[in-house]
C-alpha positions in Angstrom: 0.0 0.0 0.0 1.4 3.4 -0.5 1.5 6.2 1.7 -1.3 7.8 0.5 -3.5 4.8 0.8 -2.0 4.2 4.6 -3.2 7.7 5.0 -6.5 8.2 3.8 -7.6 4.6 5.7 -6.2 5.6 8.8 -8.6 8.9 8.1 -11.2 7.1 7.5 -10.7 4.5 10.7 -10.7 7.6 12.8 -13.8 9.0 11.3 -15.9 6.1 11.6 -14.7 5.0 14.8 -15.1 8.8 16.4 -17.9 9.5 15.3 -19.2 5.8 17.0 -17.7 7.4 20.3 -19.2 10.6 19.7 -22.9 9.0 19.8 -22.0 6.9 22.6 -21.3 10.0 24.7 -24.6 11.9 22.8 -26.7 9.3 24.1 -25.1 8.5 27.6 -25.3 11.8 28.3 -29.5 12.1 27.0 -31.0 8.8 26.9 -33.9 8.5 24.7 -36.5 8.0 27.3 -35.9 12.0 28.6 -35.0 13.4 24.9 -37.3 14.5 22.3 -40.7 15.7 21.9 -41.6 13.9 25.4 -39.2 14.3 27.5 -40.5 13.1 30.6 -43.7 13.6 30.4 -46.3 12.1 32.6 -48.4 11.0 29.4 -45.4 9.4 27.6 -44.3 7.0 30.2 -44.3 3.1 29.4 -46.7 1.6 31.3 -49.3 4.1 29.7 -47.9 4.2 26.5 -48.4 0.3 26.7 -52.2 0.1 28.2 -53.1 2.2 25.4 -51.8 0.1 22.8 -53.3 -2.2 24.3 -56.9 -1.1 24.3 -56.5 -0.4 20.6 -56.0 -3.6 19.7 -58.2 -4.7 22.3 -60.4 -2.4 20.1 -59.5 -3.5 16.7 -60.1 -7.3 17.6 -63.8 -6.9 18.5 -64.7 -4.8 15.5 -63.2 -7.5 13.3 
């Protein structure tokens, strides 16, 4: 391989695998559960989030 070609990989190696660091920090630092539209919200937690998907489908089964 040339020097050029040793170059540009290593470049490239750094890149990729910083940028994978980068969003491993992002995220440790705001996990998706308190990021975004919801935040931490009392209407987007998971236990309600979950009864009302459930109801739907409990709801789509009995008008089928």
């Amino acid at each position: 391989m040339s020097g050029i070609a040793i170059m540009m990989m290593t470049l490239f190696i750094v890149i990729i695998w910083g940028g994978l660091a980068a969003s491993v920090f992002a995220l440790r630092r705001h996990p998706d559960e308190i990021s975004g539209e919801f935040g931490d919200a009392e209407y987007a937690r998971n236990e309600l989030l979950l009864e009302q998907e459930l109801t739907a489908q409990q709801l789509a089964n009995s008008q089928n």
